[in-house]
MMTF fields as JSON, N, C-alpha, C and O atoms, coordinates in Angstrom:
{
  "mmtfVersion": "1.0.0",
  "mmtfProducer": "UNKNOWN",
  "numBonds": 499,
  "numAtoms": 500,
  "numGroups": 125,
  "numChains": 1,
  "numModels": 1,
  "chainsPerModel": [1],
  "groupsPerChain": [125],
  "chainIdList": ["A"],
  "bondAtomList": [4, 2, 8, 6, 12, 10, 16, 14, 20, 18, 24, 22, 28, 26, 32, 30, 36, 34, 40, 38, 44, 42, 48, 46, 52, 50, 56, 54, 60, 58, 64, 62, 68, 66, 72, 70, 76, 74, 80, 78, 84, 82, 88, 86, 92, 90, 96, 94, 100, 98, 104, 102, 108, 106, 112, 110, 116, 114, 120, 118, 124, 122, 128, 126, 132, 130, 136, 134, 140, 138, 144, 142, 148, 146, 152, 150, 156, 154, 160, 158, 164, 162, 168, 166, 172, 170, 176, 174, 180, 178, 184, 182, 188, 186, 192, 190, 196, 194, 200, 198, 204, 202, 208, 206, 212, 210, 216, 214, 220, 218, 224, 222, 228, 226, 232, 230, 236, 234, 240, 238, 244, 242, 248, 246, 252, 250, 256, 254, 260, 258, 264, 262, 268, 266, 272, 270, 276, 274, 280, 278, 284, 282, 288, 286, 292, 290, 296, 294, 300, 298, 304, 302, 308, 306, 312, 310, 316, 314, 320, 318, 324, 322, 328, 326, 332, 330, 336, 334, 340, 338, 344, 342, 348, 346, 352, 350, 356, 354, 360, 358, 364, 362, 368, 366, 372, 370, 376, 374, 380, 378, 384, 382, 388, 386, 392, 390, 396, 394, 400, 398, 404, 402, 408, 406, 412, 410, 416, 414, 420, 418, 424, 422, 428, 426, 432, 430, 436, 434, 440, 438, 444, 442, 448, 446, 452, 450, 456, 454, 460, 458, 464, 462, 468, 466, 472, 470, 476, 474, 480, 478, 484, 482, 488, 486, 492, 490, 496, 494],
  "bondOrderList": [1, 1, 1, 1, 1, 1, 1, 1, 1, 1, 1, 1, 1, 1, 1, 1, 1, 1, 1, 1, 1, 1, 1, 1, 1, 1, 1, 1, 1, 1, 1, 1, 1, 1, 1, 1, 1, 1, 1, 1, 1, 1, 1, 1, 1, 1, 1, 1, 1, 1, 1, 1, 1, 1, 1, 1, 1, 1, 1, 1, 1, 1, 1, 1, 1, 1, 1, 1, 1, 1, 1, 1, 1, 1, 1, 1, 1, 1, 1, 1, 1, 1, 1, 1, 1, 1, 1, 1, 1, 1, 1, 1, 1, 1, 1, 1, 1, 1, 1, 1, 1, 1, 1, 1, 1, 1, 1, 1, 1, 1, 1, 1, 1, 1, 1, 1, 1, 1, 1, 1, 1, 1, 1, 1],
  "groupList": [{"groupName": "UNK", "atomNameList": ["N", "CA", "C", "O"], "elementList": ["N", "C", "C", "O"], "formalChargeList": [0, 0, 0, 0], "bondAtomList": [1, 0, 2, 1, 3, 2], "bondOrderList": [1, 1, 2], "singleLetterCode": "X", "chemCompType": "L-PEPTIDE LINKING"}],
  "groupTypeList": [0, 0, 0, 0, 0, 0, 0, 0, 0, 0, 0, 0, 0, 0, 0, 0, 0, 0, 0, 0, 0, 0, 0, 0, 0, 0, 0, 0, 0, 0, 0, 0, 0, 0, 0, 0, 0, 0, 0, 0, 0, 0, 0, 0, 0, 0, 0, 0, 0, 0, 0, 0, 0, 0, 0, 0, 0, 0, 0, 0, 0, 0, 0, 0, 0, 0, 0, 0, 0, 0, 0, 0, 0, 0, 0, 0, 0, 0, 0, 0, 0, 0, 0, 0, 0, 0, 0, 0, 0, 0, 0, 0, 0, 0, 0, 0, 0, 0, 0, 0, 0, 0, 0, 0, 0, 0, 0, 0, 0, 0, 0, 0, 0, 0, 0, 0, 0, 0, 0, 0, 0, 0, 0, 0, 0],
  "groupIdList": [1, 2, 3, 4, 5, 6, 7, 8, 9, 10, 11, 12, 13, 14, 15, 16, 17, 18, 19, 20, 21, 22, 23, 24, 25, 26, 27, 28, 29, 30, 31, 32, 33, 34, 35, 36, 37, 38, 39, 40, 41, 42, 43, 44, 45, 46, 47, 48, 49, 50, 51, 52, 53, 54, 55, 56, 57, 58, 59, 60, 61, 62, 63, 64, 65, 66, 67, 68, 69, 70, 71, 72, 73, 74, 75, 76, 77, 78, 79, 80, 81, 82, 83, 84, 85, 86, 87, 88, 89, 90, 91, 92, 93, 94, 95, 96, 97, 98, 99, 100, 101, 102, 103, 104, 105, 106, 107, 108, 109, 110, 111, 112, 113, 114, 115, 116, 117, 118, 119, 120, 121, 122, 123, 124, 125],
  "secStructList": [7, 7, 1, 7, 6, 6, 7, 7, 1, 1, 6, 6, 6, 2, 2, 2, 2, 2, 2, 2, 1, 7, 1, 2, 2, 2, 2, 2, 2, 2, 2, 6, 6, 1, 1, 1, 7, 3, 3, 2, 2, 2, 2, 2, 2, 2, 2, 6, 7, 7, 2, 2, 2, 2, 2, 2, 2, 2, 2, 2, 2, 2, 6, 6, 6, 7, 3, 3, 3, 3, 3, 3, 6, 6, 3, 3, 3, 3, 3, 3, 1, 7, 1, 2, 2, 2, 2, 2, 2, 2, 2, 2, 2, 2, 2, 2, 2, 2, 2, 2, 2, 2, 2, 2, 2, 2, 2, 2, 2, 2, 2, 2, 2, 2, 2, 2, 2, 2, 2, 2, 2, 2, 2, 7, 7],
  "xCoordList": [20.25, 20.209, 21.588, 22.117, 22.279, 23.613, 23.576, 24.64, 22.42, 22.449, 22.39, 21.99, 23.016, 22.473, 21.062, 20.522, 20.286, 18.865, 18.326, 18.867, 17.53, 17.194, 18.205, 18.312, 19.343, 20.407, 19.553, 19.108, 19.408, 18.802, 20.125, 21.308, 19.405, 20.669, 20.985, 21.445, 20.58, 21.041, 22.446, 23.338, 22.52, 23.998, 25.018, 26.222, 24.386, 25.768, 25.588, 26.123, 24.899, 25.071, 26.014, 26.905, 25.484, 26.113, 27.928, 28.823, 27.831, 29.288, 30.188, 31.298, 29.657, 30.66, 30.919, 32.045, 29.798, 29.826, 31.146, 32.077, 31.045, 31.79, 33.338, 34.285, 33.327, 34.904, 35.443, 36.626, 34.289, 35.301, 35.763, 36.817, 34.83, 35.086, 36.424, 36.772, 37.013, 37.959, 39.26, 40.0, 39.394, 40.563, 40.488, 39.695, 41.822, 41.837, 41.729, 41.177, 42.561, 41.979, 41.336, 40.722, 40.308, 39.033, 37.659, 36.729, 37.743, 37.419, 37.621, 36.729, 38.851, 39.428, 38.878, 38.672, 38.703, 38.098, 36.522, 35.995, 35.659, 34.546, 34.757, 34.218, 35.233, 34.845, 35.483, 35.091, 36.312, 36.622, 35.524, 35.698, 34.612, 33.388, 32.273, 31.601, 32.054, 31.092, 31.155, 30.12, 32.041, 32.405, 31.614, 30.853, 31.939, 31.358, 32.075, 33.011, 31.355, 32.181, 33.617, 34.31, 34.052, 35.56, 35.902, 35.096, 36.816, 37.679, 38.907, 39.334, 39.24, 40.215, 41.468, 42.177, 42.174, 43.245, 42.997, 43.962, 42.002, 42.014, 42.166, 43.001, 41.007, 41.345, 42.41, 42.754, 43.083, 44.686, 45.652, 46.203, 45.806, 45.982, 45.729, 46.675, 44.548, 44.553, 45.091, 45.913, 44.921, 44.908, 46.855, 47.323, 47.558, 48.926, 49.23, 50.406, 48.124, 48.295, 48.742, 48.815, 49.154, 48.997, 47.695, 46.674, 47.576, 46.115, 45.535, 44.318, 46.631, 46.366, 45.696, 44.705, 46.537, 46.148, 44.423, 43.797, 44.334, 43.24, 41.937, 40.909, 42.479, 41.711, 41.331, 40.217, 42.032, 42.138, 41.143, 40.105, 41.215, 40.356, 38.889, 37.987, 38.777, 37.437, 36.657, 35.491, 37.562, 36.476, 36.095, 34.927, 37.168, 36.248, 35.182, 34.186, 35.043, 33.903, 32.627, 31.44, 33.436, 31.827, 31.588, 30.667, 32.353, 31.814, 30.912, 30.38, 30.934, 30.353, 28.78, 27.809, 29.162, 27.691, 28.226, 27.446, 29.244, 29.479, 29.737, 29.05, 30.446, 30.226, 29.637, 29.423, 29.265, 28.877, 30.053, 30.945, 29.835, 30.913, 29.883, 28.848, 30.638, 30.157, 30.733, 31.436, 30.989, 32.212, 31.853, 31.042, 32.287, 31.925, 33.35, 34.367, 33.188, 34.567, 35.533, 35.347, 36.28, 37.619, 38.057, 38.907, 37.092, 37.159, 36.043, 35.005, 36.297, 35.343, 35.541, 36.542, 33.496, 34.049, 33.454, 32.976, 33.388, 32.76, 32.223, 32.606, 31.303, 30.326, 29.661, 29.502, 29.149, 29.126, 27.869, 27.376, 27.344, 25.963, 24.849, 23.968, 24.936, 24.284, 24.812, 25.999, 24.508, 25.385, 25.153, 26.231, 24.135, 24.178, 25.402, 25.438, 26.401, 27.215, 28.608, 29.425, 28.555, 29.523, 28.889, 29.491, 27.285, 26.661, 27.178, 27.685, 27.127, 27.233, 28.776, 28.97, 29.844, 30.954, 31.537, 32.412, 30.596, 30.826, 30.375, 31.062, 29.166, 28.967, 29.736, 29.66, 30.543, 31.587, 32.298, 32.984, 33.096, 33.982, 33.737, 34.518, 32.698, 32.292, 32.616, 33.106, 31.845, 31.985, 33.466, 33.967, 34.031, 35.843, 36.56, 37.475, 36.068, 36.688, 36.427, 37.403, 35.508, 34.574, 35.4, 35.603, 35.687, 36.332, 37.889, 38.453, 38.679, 39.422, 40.115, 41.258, 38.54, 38.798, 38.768, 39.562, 37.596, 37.807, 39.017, 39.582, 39.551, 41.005, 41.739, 42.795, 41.736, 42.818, 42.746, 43.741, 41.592, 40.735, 41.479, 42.196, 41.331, 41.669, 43.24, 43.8, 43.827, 45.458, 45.792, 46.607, 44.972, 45.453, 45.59, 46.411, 44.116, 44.028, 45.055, 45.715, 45.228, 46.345, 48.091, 49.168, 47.801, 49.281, 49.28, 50.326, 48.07, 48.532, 48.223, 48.781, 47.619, 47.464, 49.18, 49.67, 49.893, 50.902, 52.145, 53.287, 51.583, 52.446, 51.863, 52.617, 50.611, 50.226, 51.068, 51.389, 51.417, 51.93, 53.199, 53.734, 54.31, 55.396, 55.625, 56.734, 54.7, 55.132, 55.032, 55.838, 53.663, 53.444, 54.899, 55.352, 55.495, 56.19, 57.679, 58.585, 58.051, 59.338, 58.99, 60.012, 57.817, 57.657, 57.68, 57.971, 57.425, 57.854, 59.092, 59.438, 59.547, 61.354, 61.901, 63.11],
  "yCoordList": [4.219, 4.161, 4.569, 5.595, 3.692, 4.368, 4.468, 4.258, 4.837, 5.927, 7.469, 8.156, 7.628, 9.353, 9.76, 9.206, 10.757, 10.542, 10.895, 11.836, 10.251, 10.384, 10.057, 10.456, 8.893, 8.285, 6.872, 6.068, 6.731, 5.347, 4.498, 4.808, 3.081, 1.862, 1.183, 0.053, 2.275, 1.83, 2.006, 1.169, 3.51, 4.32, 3.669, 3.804, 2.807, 2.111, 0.547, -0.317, 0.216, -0.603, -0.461, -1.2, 0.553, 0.873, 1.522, 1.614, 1.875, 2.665, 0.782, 0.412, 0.419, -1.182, -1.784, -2.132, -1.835, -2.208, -1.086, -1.523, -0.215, 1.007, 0.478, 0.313, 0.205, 0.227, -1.091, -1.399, -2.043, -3.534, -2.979, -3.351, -1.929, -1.955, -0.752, -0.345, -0.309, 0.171, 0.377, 1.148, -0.805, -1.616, -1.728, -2.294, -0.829, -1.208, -2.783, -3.243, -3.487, -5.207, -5.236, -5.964, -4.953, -5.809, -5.348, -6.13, -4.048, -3.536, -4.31, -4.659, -4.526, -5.125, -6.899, -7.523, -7.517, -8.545, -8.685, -9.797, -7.282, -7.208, -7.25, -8.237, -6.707, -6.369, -7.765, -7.867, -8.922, -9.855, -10.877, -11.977, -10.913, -11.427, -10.953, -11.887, -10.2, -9.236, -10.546, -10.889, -10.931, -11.672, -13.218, -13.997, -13.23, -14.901, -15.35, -14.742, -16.792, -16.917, -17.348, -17.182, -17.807, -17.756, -18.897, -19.21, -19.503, -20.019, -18.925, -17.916, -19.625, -18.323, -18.778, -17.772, -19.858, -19.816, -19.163, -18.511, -19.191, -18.687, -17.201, -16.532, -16.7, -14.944, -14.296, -13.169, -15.321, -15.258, -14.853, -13.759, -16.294, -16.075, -15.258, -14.876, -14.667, -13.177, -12.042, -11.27, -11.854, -10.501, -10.247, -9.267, -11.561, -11.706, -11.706, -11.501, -11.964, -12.624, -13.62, -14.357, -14.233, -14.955, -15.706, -15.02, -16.952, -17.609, -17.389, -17.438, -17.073, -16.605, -15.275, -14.918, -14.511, -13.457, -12.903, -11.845, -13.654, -13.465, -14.044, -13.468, -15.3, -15.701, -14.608, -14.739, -13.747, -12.902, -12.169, -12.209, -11.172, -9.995, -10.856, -10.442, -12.343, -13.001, -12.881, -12.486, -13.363, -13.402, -12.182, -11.808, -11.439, -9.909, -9.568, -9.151, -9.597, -9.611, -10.387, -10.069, -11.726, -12.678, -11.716, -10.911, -11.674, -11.751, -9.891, -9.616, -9.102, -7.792, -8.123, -7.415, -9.632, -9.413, -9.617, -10.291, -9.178, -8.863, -10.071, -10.222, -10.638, -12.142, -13.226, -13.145, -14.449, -15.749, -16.766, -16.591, -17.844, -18.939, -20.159, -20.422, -20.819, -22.291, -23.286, -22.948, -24.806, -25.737, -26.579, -27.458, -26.515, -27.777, -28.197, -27.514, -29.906, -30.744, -30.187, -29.794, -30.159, -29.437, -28.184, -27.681, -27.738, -26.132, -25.228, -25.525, -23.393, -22.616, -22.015, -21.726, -21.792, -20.99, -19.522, -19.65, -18.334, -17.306, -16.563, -16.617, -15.952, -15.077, -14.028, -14.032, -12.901, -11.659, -12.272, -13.374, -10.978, -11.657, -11.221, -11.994, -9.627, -8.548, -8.553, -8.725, -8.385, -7.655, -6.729, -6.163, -5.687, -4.489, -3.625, -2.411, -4.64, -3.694, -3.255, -2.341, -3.691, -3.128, -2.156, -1.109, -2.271, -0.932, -0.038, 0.999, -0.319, 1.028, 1.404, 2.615, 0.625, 1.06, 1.795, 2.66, 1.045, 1.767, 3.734, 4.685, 3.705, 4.974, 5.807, 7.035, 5.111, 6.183, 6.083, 7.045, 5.02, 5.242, 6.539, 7.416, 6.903, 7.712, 9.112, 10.07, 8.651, 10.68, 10.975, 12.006, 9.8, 10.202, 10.44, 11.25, 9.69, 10.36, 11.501, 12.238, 11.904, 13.364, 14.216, 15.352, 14.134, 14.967, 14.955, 16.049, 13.737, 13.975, 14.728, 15.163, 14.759, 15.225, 17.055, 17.798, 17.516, 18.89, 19.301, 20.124, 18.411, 19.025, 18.97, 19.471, 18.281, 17.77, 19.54, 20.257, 19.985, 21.04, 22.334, 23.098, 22.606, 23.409, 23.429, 24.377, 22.106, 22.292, 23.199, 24.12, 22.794, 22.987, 24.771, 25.532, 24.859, 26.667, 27.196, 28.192, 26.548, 27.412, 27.162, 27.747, 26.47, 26.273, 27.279, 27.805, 27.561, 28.043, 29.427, 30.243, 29.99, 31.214, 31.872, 32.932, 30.661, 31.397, 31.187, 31.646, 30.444, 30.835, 32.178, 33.15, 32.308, 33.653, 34.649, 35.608, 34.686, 35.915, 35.754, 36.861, 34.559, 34.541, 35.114, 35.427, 35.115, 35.629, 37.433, 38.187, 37.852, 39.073, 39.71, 40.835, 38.725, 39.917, 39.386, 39.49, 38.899, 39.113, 39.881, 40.345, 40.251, 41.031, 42.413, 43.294, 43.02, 43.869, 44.33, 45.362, 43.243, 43.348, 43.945, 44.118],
  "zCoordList": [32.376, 30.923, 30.382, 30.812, 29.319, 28.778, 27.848, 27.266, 27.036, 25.45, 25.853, 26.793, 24.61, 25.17, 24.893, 23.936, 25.668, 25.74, 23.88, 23.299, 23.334, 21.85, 20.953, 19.793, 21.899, 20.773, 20.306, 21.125, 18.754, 18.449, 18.768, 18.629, 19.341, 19.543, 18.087, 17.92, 16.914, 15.584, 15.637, 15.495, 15.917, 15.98, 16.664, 16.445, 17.674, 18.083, 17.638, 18.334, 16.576, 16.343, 14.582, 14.163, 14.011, 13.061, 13.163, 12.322, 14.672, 14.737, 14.928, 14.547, 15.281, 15.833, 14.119, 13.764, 13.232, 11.926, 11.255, 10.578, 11.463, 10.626, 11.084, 10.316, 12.909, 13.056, 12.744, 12.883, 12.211, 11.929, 10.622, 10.107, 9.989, 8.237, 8.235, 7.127, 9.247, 8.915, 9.019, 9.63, 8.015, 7.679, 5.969, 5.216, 5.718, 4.063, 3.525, 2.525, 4.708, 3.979, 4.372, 3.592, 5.54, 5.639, 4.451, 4.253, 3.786, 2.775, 1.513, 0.741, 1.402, 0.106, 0.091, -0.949, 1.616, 1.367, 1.574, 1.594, 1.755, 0.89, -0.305, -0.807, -0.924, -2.473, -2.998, -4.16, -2.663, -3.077, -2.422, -2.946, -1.608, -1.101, -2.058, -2.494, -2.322, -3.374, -4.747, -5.32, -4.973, -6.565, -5.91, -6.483, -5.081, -4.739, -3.421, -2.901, -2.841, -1.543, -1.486, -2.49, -0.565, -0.447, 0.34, 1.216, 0.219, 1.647, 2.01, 1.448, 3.197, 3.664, 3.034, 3.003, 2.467, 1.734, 0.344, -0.055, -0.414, -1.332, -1.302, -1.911, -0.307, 0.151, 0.394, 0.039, 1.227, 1.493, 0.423, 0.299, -0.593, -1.792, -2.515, -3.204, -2.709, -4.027, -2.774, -3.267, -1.799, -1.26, -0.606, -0.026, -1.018, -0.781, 0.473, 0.773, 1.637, 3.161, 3.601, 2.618, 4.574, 5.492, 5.726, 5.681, 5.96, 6.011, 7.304, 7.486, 8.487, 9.823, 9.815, 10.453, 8.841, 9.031, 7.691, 7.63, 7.234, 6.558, 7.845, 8.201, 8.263, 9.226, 10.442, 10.95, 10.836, 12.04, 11.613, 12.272, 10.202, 9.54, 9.706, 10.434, 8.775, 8.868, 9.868, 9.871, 11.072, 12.622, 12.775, 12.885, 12.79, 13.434, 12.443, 13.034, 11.205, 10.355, 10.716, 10.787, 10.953, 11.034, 12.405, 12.264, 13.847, 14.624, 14.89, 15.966, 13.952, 13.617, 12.68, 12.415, 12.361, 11.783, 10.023, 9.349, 9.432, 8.388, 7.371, 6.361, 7.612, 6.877, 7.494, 8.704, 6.756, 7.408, 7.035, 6.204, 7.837, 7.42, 7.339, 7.951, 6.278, 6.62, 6.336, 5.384, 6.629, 6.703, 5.724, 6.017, 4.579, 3.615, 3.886, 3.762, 4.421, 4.61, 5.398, 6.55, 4.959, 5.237, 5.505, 6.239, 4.555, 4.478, 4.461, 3.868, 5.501, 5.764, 4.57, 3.913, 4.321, 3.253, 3.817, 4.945, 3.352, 3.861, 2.433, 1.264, 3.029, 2.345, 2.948, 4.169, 2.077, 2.964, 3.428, 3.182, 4.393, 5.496, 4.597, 4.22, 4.179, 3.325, 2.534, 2.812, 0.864, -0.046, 0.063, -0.117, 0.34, 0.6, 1.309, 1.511, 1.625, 2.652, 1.327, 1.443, 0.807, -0.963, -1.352, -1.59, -1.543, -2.17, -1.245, -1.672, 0.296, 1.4, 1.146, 1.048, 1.031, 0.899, -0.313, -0.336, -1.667, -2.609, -2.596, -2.971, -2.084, -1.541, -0.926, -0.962, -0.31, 0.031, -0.21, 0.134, -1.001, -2.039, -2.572, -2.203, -3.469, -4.163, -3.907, -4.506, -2.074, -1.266, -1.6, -2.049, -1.263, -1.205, -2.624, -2.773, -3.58, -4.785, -5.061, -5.206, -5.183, -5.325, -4.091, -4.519, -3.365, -2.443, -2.817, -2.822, -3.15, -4.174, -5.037, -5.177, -5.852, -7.09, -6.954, -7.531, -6.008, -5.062, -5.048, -5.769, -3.808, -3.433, -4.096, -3.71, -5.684, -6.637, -7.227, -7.129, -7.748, -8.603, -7.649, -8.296, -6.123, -5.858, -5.351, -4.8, -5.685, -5.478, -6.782, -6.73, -8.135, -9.28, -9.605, -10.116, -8.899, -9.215, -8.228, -8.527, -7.014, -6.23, -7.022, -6.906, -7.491, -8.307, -9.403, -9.783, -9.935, -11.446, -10.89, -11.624, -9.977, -9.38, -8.983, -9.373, -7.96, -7.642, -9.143, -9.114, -10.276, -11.402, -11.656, -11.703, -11.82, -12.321, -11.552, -12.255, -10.585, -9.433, -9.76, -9.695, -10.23, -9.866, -11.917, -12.348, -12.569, -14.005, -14.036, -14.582, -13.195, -13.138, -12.203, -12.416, -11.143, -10.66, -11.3, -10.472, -12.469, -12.884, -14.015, -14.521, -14.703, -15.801, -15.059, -15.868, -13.497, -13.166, -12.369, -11.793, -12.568, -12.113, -12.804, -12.648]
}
């Protein structure tokens, strides 16, 4: 057996989904999939790629499960598989702003703390 004992084969099916999605473009061409389907020159085109290289990000998507393709004429077009997978990313969009905004909150008090210290000790100079 090569799960670990009481590992669901979700977890490794979800960890293979997680590592195609992490890629700032392959992210960025969800959320441009999210609006409607695509061909890959057009994706290319808004996201300021290469058509090779939009093509490269596509396969590893389709082949994770994450988008579909299909050939009208001439041209593939693609579309996500789930839309649910924008809601999932938007979600953590979210965790990460909020964590953000934390570390933004406690850079701020440590800044105005060591003004507080650096005013108290020239008023006792």
């Amino acid at each position: 057996m090569t799960q670990t004992a009481g590992m669901d084969s979700i977890y490794a099916l979800q960890a293979e989904v997680l590592k195609t999605l992490a890629s700032p473009r392959r992210l960025e061409i969800i959320h441009r999939l999210s609006e409607g389907p695509r061909d890959v020159g057009r994706l290319a085109d808004e996201l300021g790629i290469s058509q090779p290289n939009a093509s490269q990000h596509l396969a590893v998507m389709r082949a994770a499960g994450v988008v579909e393709s299909e050939r009208v004429g001439r041209e593939v077009i693609y579309r996500l598989a789930d839309p649910d997978v924008v809601v999932a990313c938007g979600v953590m969009r979210g965790v990460l702003l909020r964590r953000l905004a934390r570390l933004s909150e406690i850079s701020d008090r440590a800044e105005a703390d060591d003004d507080a210290g650096r005013s108290a000790a020239s008023l006792t100079a």
